[in-house]
PLY file of the C-alpha trace (Angstrom):
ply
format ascii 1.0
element vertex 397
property float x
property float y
property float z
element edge 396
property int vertex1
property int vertex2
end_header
111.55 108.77 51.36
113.87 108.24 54.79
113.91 105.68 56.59
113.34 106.68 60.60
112.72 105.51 63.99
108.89 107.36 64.25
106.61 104.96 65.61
102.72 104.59 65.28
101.11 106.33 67.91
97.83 105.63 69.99
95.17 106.31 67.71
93.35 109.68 68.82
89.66 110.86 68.33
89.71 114.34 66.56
86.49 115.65 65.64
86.76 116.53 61.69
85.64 119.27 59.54
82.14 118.66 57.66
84.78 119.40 54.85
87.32 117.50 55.72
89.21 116.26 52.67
88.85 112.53 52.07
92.63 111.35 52.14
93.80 107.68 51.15
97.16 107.03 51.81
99.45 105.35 49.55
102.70 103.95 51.59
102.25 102.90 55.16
105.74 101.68 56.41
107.54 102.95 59.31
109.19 106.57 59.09
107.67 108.51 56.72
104.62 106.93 56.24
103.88 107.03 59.62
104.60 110.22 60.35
102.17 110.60 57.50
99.34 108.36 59.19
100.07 110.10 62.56
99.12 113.85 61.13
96.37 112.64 59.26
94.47 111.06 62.28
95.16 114.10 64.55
94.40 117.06 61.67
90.52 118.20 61.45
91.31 119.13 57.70
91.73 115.55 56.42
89.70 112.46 56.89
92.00 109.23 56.32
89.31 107.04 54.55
91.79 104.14 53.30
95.74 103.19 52.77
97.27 100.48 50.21
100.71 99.48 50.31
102.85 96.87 48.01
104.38 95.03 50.51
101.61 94.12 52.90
103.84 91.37 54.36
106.25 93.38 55.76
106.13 93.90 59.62
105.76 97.64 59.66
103.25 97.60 57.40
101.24 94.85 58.48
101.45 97.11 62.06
99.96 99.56 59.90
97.15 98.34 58.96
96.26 96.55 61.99
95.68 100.38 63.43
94.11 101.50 60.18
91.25 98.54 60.23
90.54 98.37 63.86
89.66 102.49 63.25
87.89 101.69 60.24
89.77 102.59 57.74
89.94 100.81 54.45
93.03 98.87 53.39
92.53 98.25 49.05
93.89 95.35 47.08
96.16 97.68 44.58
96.41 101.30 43.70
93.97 100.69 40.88
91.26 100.27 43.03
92.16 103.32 45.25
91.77 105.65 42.39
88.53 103.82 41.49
86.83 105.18 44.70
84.98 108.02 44.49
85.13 108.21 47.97
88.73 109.44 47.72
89.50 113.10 47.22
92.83 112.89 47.50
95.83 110.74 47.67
99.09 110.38 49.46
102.04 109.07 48.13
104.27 107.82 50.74
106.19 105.53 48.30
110.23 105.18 46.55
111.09 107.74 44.34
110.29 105.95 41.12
106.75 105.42 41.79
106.15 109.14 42.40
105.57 109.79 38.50
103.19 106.88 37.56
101.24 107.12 40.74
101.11 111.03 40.52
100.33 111.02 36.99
97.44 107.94 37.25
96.16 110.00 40.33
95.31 112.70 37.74
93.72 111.17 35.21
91.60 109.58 37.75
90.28 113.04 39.22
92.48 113.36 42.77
94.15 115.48 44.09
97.99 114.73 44.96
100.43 115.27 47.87
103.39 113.36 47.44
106.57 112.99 49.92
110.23 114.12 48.76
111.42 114.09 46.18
108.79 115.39 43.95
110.62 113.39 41.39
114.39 112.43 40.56
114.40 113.94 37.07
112.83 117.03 35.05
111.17 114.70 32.70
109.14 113.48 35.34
108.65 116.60 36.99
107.03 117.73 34.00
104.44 114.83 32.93
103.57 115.50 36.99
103.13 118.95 36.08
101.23 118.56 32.72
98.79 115.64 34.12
97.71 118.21 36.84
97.24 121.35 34.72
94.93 118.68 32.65
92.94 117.81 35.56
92.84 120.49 37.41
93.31 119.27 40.49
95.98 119.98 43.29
99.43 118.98 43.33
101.91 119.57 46.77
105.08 118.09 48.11
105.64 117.30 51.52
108.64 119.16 52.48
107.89 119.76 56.03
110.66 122.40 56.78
108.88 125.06 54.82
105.91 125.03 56.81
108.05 125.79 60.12
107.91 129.22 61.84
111.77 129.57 62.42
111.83 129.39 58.65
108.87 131.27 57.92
110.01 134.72 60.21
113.71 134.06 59.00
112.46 134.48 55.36
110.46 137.46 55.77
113.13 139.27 57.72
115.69 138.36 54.74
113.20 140.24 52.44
112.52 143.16 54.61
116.80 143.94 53.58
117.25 143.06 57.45
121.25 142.09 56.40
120.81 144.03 53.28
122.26 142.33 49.91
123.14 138.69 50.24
126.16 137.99 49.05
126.99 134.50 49.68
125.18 131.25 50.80
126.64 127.78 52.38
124.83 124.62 52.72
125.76 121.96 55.10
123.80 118.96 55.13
125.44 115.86 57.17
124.46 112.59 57.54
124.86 109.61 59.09
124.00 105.76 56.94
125.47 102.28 57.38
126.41 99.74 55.05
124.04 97.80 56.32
120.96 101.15 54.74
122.33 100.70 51.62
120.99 96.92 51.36
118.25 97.28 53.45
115.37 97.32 50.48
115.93 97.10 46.91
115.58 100.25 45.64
118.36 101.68 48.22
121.21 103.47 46.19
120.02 103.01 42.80
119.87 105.02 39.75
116.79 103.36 38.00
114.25 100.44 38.55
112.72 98.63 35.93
113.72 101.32 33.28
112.43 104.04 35.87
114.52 106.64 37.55
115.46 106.47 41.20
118.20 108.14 42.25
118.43 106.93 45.46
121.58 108.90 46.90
122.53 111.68 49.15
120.76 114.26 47.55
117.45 113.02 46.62
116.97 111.00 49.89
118.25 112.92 52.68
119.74 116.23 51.58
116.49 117.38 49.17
114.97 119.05 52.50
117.46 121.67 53.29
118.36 121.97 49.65
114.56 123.06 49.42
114.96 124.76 52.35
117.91 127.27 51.05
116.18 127.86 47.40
112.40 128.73 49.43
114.23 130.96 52.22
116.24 132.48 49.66
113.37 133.52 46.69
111.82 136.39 46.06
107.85 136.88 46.33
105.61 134.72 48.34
105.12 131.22 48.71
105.40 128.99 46.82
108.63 130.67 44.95
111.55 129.01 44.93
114.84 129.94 43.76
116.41 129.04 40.91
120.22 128.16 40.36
122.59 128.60 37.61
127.12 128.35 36.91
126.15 124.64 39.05
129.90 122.97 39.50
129.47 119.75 41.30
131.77 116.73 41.83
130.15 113.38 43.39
131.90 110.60 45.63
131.53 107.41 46.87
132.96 106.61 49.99
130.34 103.41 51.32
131.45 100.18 49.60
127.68 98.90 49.60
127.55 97.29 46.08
123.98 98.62 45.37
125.15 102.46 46.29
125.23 103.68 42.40
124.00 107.05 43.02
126.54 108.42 45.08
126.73 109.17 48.87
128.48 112.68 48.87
128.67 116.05 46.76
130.26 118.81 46.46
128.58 121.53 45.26
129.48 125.53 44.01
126.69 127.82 42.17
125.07 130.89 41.84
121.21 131.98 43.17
119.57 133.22 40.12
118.24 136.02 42.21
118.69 139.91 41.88
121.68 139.28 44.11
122.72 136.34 43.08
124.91 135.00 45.65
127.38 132.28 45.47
126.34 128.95 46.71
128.53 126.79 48.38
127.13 123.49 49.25
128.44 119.78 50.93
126.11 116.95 51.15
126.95 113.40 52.35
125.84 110.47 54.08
129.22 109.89 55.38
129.25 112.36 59.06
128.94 110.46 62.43
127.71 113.70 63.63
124.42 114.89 61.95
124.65 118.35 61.39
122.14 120.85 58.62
122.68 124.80 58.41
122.23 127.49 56.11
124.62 130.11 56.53
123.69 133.68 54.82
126.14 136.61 54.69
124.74 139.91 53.75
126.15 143.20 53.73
125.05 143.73 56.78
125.20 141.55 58.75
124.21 136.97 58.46
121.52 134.69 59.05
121.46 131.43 60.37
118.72 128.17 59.69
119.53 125.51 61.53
116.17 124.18 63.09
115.69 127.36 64.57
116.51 131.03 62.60
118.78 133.72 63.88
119.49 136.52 62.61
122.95 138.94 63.09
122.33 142.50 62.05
125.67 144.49 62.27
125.58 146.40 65.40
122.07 144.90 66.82
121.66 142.23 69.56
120.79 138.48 67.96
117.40 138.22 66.72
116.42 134.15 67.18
113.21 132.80 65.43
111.65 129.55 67.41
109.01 127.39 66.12
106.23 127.01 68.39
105.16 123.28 67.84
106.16 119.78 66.66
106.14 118.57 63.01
103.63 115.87 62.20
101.28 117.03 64.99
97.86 117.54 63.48
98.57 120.93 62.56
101.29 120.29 59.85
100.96 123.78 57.63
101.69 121.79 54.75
99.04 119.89 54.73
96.65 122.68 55.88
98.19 124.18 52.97
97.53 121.35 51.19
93.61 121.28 52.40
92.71 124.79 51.94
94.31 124.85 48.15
92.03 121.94 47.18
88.81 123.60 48.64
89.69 127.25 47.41
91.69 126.31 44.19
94.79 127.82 44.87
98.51 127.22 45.14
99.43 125.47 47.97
102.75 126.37 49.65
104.57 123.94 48.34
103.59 123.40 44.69
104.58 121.45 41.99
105.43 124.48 39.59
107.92 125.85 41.86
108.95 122.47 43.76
110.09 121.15 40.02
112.99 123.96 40.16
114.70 121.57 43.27
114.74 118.74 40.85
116.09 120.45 38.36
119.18 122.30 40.43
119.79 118.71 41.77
119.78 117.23 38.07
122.05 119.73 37.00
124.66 118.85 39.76
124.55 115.48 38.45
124.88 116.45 35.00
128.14 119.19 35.87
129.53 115.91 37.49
128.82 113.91 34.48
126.87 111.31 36.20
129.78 109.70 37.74
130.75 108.99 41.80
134.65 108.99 41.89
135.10 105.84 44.73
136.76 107.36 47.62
138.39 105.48 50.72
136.28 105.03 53.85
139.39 106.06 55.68
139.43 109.32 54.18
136.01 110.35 56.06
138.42 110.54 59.37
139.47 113.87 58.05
136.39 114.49 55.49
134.73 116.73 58.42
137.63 118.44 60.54
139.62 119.37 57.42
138.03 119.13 53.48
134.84 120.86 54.17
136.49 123.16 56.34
138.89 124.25 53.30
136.16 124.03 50.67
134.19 126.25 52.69
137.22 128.26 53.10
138.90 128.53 49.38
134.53 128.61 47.70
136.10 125.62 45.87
135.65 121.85 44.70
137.72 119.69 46.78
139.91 118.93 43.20
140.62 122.49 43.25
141.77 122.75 46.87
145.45 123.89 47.93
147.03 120.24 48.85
143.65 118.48 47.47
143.40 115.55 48.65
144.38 112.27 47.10
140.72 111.05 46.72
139.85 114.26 45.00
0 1
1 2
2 3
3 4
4 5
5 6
6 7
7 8
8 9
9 10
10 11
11 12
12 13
13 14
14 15
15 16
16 17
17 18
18 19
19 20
20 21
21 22
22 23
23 24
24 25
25 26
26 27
27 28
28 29
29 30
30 31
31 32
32 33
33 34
34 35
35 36
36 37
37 38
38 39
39 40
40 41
41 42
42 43
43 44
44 45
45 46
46 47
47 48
48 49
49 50
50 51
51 52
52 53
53 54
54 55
55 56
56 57
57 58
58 59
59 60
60 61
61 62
62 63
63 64
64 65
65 66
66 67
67 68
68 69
69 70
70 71
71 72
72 73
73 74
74 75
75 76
76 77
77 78
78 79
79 80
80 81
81 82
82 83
83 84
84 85
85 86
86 87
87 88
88 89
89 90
90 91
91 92
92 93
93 94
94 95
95 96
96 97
97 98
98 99
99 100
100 101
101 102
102 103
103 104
104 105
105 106
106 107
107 108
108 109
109 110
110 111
111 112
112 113
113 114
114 115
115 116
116 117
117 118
118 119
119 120
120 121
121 122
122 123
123 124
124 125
125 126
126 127
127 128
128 129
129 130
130 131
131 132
132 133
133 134
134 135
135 136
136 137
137 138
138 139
139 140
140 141
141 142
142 143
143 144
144 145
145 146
146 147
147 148
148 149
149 150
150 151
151 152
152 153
153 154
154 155
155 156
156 157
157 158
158 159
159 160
160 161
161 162
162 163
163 164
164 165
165 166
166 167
167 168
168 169
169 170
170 171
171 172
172 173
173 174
174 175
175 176
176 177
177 178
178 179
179 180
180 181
181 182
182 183
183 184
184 185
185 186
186 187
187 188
188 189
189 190
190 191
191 192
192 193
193 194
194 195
195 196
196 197
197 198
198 199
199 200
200 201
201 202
202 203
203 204
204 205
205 206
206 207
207 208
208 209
209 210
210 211
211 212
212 213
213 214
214 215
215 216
216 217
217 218
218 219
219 220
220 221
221 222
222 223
223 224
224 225
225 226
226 227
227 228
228 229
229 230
230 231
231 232
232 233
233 234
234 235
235 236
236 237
237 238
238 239
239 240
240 241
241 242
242 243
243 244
244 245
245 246
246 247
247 248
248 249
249 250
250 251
251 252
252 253
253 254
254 255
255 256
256 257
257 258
258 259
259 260
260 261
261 262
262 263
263 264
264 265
265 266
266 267
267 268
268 269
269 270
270 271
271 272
272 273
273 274
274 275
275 276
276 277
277 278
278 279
279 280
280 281
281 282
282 283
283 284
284 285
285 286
286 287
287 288
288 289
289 290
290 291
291 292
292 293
293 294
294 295
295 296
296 297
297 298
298 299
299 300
300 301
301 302
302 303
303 304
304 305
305 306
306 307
307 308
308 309
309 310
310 311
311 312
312 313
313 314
314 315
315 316
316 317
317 318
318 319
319 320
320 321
321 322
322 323
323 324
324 325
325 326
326 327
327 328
328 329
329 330
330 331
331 332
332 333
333 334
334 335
335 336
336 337
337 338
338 339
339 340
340 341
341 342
342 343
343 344
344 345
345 346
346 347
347 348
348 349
349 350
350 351
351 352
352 353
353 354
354 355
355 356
356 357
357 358
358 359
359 360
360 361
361 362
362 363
363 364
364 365
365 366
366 367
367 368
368 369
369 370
370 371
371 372
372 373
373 374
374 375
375 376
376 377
377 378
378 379
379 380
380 381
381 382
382 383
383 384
384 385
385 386
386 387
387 388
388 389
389 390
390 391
391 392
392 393
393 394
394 395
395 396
């Protein structure tokens, strides 16, 4: 879950389905969770019927669930008595990483359905008792990584697999980000590892680069929805260049692999927390010609003017085609888009970079970030290298 400036909008009347699924939403802070309240309200799929969250006293909740009672919608005591209703179909988890498993797992034994924000989980282990406490229920299980349900994606994908740039033969992943000291100590599960015994993970990849890491493994698999790809030969080496005490899980990696694909491509990959300037592409380079995902697709066939995929509405706007996804697998029984049998292959590609770094975060200077961006990445990009294996590495490295 990431922490952004989305605020609650004016509640709007939307007529609903007569099988609208009945939605309680677990997590009602600012960002996330209300982008999550937002879509709900405005999407004629879902009826939001009630919302619990732990910290009740906090200002963005309480804002919360001023708007959810004066519409009517039920705020409960404890997550216990959400999954108690039968009036609940479905929940959504909206909450830090390490309550995805219990909540997800509790939701299933109780007969829901589950959606549940990024990260699906931060380790295989609880990937898998997700997975297993669904099968046993039978019920529905998503992730809300909203990227996939975009159209620039969507088109971009499907021209890939028509062989529009023929073979790919290598992949880079720039995902750049921008935190303070001051995010790292902002709640107490920011930048951790575990939390009472559970596992958080709480750094660059998990929180903020999981999207487009998503976003490269679904635009890069074979078949339809919900594949994802699969990586294997993961090098990784982890940094920390923030001094915030409670930053244990590391703020930037460096990352080299190999798509277990039929072309398998080489994966070159930098995520950090670290860049002034936001920036998140996917670069492709086929045989003939590359692709582009940046927000928008684009497409450079050798010898052919530049193809450019747009998407044709806002994220979060009542028409969210993961959710819809979401809705239409619960009332037809299958797959949704985003599915926790493929969605578990991002944890595990993220787990593995942590284990080829040996789950440590080499501390790094903050003054070193001045030429981080304008030389390092260039060169790794450059050399298809770890920055430890670079021509003049760096000291840091």
């Amino acid at each position: 879950m990431t922490t952004r400036n989305v605020a609650l909008e004016a509640n709007a009347i939307v007529p609903k389905r007569p099988d609208a699924i009945r939605i309680a939403q677990i997590g009602l802070a600012g960002g996330i969770g209300y982008c999550h309240i937002n879509e709900v309200e405005k999407n004629p799929h879902f009826q939001l019927v009630g919302g619990y969250d732990l910290y009740p006293q906090d200002r963005r909740v309480a804002d919360a669930i001023a708007r959810l009672l004066k519409s009517g919608t039920k705020i409960y005591r404890s997550y216990e008595e959400v999954l108690a209703d039968p009036a609940v179909d479905a929940v959504d988890i909206c909450t830090p990483h390490h309550f995805h498993r219990p909540m997800t797992v509790a939701a299933f034994q109780a007969g829901k359905h589950v959606l549940v924000e990024k990260p699906m989980a931060t380790h295989p282990d609880d990937c898998a008792a997700m997975i297993a406490a669904q099968r046993a229920s039978g019920k529905v299980g998503a992730v809300q990584m909203q990227h996939v349900g975009r159209k620039s994606m969507l088109e971009l994908r499907a021209a890939l697999q028509s062989g529009a740039i023929g073979r790919i033969k290598e992949v880079f992943l720039s995902s750049l980000w921008w935190r303070t000291e001051e995010y790292y100590g902002r709640i107490p599960w920011a930048g951790r590892m575990k939390i009472d015994g559970d596992w958080c993970v709480d750094g660059a990849l998990y929180n903020q680069c999981v999207h487009y890491v998503n976003q490269m493994l679904t635009l890069l698999s074979p078949g339809a929805l919900p594949s994802v790809a699969r990586v294997k030969n993961v090098q990784a080496a982890m940094y920390k260049f923030h001094d915030a005490p409670t930053l244990e899980a590391g703020d930037t990696a460096f990352i080299r692999g190999t798509l277990d694909t039929a072309d398998a491509p080489t994966i070159t990959f930098v995520g950090t927390t670290c860049s002034t300037e936001e920036r998140h592409q996917i670069d492709i380079v086929g045989e003939k010609g590359r692709a582009l995902w940046n927000g928008a697709g684009y497409l450079f066939c050798d010898g052919q003017p530049v193809t450019e995929f747009r998407d044709d509405r806002k994220e979060f706007d009542g028409c969210s085609l993961i959710f819809n996804s979401f809705a239409d697998a619960v009332r037809k029984g299958f797959a949704p888009i985003t599915a926790f049998s493929e969605i578990q292959a991002v944890t595990r590609f993220i787990n593995d970079c942590y284990d080829s770094a040996g789950w440590t975060f080499k501390k790094a200077p903050w003054s070193a970030t001045e030429t981080l961006f304008s030389d390092v990445i260039q060169r790794v990009r450059q050399h298809r290298c770890l920055p430890a294996d670079l021509p003049s590495r760096p000291d840091w490295a």
